[in-house]
C-alpha positions in Angstrom: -57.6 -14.6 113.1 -56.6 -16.3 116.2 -53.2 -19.1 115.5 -52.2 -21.4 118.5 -48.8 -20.3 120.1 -47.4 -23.5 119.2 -47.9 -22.9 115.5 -46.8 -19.5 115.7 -43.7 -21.0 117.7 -43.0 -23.5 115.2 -42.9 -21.0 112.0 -41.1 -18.6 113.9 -38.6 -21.3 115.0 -38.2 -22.5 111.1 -37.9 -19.7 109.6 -35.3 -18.4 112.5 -32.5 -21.4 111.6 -33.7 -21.2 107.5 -32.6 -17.7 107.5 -29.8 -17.1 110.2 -28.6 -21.0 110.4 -28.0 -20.8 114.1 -24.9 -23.8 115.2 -26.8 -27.0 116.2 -25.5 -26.6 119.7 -27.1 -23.2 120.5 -30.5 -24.6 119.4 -30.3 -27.7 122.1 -28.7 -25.2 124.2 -31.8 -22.6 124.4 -34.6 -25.1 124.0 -33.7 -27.3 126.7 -32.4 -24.2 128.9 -36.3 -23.0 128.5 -37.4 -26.4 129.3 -35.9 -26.5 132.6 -36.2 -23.3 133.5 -40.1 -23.0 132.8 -40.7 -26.7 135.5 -38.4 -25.1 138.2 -38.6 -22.7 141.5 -37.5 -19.7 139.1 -40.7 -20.0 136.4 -43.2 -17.8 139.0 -40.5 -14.6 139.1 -39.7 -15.1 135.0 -43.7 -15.4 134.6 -44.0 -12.0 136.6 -41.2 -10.7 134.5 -43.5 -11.5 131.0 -46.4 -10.2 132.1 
């Protein structure tokens, strides 16, 4: 059985604040921190990093 990533993303994301109700703050914090860091000059070293 093969589930995108975003769905996988999005249950793992709900179920992460239903259960350990994370502040609001950190949330905005770590998604946007992701956002910016995946569309700049440091996403080819943290891609190397993954794999």
């Amino acid at each position: 059985m093969q589930v995108p990533l975003w769905f996988a993303l999005l249950v793992v994301g709900y179920l992460g604040v239903k259960l350990i109700r994370p502040p609001a703050w950190l949330i905005v914090v770590l998604l946007l921190g992701g956002f910016l860091l995946a569309d700049s000059v440091l996403a080819p070293a943290i891609s190397a990093l993954v794999k």
